[in-house]
C-alpha positions as a Markdown table, in Angstrom:
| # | Residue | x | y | z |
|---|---|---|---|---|
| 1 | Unk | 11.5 | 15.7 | -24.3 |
| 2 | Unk | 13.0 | 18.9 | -25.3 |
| 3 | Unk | 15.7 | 17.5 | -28.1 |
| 4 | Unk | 13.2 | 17.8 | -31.2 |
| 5 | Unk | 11.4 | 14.5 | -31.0 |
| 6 | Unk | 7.8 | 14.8 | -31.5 |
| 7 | Unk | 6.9 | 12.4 | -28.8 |
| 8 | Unk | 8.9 | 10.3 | -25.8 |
| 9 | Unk | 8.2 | 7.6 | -23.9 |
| 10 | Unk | 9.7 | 6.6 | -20.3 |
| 11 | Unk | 9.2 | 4.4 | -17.7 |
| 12 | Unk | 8.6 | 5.7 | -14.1 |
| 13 | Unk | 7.6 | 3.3 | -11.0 |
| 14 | Unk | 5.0 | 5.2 | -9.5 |
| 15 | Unk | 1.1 | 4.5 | -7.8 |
| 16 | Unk | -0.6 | 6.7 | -10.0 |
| 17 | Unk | 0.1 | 9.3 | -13.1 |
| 18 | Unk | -0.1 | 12.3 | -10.2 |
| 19 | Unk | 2.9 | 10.3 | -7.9 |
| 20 | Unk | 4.5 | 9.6 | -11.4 |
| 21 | Unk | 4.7 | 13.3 | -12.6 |
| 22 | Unk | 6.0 | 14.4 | -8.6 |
| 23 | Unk | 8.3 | 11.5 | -9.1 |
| 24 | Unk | 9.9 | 12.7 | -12.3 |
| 25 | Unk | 10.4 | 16.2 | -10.7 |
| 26 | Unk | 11.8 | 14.9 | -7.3 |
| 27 | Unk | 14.2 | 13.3 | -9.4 |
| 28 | Unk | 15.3 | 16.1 | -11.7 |
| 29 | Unk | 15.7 | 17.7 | -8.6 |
| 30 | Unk | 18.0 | 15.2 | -7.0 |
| 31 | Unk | 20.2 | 15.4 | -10.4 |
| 32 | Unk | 21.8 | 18.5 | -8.6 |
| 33 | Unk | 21.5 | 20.6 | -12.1 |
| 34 | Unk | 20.8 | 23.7 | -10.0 |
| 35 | Unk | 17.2 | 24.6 | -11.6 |
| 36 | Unk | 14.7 | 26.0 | -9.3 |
| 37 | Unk | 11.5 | 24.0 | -8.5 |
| 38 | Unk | 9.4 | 26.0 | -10.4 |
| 39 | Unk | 11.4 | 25.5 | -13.4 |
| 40 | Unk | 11.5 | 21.8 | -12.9 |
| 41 | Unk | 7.9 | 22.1 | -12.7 |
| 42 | Unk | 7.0 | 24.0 | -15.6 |
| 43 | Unk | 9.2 | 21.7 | -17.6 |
| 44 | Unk | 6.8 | 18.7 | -17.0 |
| 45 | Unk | 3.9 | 20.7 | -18.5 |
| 46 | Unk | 5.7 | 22.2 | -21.4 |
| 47 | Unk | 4.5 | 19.5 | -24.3 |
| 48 | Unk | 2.0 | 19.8 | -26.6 |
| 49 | Unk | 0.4 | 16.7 | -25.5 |
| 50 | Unk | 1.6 | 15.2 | -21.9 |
| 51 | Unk | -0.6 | 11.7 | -20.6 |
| 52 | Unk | 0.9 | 9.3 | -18.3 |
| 53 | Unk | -0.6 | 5.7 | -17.9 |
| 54 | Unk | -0.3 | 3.3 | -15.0 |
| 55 | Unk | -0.4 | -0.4 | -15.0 |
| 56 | Unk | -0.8 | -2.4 | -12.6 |
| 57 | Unk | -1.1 | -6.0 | -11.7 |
| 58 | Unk | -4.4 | -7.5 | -10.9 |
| 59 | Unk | -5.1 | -10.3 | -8.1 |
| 60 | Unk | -5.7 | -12.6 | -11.5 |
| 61 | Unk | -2.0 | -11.9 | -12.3 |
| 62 | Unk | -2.8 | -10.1 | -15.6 |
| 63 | Unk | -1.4 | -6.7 | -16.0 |
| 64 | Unk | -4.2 | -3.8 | -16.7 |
| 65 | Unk | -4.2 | -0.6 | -18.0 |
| 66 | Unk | -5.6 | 1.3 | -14.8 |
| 67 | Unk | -5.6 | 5.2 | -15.3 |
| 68 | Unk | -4.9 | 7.5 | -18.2 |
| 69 | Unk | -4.1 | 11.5 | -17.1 |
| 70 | Unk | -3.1 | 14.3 | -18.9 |
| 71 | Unk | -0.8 | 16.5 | -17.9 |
| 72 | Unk | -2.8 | 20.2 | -17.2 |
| 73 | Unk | -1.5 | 23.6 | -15.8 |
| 74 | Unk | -2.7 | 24.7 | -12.2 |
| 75 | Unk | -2.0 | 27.5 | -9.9 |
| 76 | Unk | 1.6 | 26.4 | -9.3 |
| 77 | Unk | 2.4 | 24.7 | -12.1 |
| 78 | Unk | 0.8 | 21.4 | -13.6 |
| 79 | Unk | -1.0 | 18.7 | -12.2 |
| 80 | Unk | -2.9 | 15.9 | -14.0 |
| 81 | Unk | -6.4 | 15.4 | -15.2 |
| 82 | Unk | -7.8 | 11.9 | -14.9 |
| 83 | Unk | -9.0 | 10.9 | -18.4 |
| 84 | Unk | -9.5 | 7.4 | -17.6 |
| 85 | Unk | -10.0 | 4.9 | -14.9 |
| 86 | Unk | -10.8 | 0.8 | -14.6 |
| 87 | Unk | -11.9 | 0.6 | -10.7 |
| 88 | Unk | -13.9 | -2.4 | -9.4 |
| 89 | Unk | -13.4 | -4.5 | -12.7 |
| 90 | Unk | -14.9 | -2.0 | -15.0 |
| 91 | Unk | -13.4 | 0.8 | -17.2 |
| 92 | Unk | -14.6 | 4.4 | -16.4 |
| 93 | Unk | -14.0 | 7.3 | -18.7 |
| 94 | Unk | -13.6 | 11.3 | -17.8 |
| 95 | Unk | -16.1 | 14.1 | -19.4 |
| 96 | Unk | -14.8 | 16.5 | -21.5 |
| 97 | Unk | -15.4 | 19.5 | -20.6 |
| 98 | Unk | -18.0 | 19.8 | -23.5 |
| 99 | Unk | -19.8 | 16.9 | -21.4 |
| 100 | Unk | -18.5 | 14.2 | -24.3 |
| 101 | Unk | -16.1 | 11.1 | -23.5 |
């Protein structure tokens, strides 16, 4: 994500976009490149426009979008902000902060 492209797009096995985004830094971490956790952190926040999706596979067998987050700054570093959500067979969208969405 930091060679010029305007966008990427990965695949990380994960239960929800928050274990995804902790999964991605555990395993920058494990790549023994020497940066410090923070700086693993920060890196995850750093784009413009971060969301991860999760699928998953529903007792029908179909495979469902099941959560949208974007990627926000915390105390810390970053975290995720759930954006959208399909629980108990129905789709549920976040407010915006301006009380749209």
């Amino acid at each position: 994500m930091t060679t010029g492209h305007d966008g990427s797009l990965s695949t990380v096995h994960a239960g929800s976009p928050e274990e995804a985004l902790r999964r991605v830094e555990t395993l920058a971490l494990m790549a023994d490149v020497a940066l410090p956790h923070a700086a693993v952190r920060e890196a995850g926040g750093r784009g413009r426009w971060t969301s991860w999706s999760n699928l998953a596979r529903g007792r029908d067998g179909a495979r469902r979008l099941v959560a949208v987050a974007e990627v926000v700054r915390v105390a810390g570093g970053v975290g995720t902000r759930e954006c959208y959500a399909f629980r108990d067979g129905r789709p549920s969208w976040a407010r915006g902060a301006d009380g749209t969405g």
